[in-house]
C-alpha positions as CSV (number, residue, x, y, z in Angstrom):
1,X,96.1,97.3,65.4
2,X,96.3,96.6,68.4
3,X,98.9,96.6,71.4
4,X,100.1,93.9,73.8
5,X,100.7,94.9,77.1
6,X,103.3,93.9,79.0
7,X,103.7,93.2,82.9
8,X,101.3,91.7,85.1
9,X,98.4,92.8,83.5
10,X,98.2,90.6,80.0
11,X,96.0,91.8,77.6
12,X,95.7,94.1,74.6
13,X,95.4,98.0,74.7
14,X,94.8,100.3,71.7
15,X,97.1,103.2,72.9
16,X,100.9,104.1,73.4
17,X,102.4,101.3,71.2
18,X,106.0,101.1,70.3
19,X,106.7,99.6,66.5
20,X,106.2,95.8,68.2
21,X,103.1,96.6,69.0
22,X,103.7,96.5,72.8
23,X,102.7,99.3,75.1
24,X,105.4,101.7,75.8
25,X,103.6,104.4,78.1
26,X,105.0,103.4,81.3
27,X,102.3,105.9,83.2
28,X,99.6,103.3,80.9
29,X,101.3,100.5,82.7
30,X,101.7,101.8,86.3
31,X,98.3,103.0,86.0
32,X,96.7,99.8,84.5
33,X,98.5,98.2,87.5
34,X,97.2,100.3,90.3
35,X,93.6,100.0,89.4
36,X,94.0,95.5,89.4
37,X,96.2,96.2,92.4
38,X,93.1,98.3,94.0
39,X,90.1,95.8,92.7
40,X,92.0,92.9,92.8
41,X,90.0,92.1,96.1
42,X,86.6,92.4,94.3
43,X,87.6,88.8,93.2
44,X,85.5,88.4,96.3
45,X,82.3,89.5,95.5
46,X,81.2,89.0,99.1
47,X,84.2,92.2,99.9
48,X,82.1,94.2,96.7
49,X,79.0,93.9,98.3
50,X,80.2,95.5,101.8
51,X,81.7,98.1,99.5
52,X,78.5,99.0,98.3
53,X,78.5,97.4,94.8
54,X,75.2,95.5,94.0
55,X,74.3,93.2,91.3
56,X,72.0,95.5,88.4
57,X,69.9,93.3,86.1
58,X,70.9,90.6,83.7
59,X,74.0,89.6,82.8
60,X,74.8,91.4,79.3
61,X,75.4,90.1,75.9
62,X,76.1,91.7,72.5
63,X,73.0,92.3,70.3
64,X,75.3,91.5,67.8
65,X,76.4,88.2,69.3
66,X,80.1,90.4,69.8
67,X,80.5,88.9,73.5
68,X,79.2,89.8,77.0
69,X,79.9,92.2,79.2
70,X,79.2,89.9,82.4
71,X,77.0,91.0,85.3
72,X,77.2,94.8,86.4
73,X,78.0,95.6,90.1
74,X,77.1,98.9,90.2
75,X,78.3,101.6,93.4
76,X,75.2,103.5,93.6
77,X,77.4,106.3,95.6
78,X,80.3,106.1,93.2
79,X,78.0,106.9,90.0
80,X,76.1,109.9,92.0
81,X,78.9,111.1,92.7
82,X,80.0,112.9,89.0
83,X,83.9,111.9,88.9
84,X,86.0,109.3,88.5
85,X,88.9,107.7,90.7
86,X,90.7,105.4,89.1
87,X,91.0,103.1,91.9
88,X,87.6,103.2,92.5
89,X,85.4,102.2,89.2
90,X,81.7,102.9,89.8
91,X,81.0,99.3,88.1
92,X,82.7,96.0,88.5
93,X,81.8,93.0,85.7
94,X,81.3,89.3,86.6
95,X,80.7,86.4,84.7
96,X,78.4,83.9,86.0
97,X,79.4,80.5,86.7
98,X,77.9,77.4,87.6
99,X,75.9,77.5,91.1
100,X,76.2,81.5,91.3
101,X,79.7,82.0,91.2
102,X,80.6,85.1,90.3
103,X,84.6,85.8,88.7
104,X,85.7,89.2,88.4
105,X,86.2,90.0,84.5
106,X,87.0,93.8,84.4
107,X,85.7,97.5,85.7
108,X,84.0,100.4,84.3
109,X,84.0,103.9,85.1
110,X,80.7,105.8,84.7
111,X,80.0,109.3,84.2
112,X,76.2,110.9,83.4
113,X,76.1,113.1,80.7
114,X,75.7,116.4,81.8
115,X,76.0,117.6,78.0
116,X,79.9,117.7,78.4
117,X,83.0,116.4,75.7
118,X,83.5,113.1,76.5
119,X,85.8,113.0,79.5
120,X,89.3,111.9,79.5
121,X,91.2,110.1,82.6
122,X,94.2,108.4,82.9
123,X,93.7,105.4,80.7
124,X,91.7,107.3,77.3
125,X,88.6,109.3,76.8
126,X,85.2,107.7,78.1
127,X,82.9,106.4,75.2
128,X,80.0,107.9,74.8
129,X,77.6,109.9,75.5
130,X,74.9,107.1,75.0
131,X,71.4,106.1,75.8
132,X,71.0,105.1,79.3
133,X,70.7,100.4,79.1
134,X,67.9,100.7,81.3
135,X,64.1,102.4,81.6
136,X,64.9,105.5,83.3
137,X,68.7,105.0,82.7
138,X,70.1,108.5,81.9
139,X,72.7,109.0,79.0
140,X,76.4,108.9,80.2
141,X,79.9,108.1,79.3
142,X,82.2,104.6,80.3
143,X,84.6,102.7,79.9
144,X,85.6,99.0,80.3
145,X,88.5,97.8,81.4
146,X,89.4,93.9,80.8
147,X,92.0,93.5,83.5
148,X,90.8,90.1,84.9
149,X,90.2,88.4,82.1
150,X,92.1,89.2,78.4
151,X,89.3,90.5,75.8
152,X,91.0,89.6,72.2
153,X,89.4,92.7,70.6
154,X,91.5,94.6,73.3
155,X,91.6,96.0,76.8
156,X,88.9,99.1,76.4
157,X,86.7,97.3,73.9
158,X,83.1,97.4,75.0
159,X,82.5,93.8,74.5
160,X,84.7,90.6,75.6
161,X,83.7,87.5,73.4
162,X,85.5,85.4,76.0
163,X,83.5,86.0,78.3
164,X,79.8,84.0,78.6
165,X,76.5,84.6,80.2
């Protein structure tokens, strides 16, 4: 089942519910609102790109028509760099819109897999490892976070139906 969250950031998580089925961590809430409160200004892609972020590929959809993921903006720097910050996701996720408007959907973190557990942070353990998405791509670890725009099959899930490529 999943859990409604409650406060400023609407959506669904699948951790820390109470019998209601509303989250009740109040570190999963305060962190959840830091990292919108710290990307909220990626709503600007122009502020993403003079952050480093740059567009990577195609926008993605399910192979399993599940939903999309959006278009990655991926921090080059932020991936190398073999940790995460909450605050500062190594990927942001746009959906496209008419005449290449871009609308801030959600983060992930990032991790290559350097033959490790799967990592834990803050918000849950990092899926994975996996198969690099790309030719070349190495196997890693991530992590989605819907914060911009409410995925029905939950905050963390991989992929949001709502959203369209």
């Amino acid at each position: 089942m999943a859990c409604l969250l409650v406060a400023s950031v609407a959506a669904f998580v699948p951790a820390a519910c109470g019998g209601d089925g509303k989250i009740t961590d109040p570190q999963l809430l305060a962190d959840l609102e830091r990292v919108k409160k710290a990307t909220a200004k990626y709503e600007d892609v122009k502020k993403a790109l003079a952050d480093g972020y740059k567009p990577a590929g195609q926008c993605s959809t399910s192979p399993n028509d599940d939903g999309a993921m959006g278009i990655h903006y991926n921090n080059e720097r932020l991936q190398r760099d073999s940790k995460i910050i909450l605050t500062k996701p190594e990927q942001l996720l746009y959906e496209p819109g008419p005449r290449g408007k871009r609308t801030l959907v959600g983060v992930e973190y990032y991790l290559t897999d350097l033959d490790q557990a799967p990592p834990e942070i803050p918000l849950g353990h990092l899926d994975g490892p996996m198969a690099g998405h790309a030719p070349g791509a190495p196997s890693h670890f991530d992590l989605h976070v819907w914060l911009f725009k409410a995925n029905p099959n939950g905050m963390f899930d991989v992929w949001n139906p709502d959203v369209r490529c």
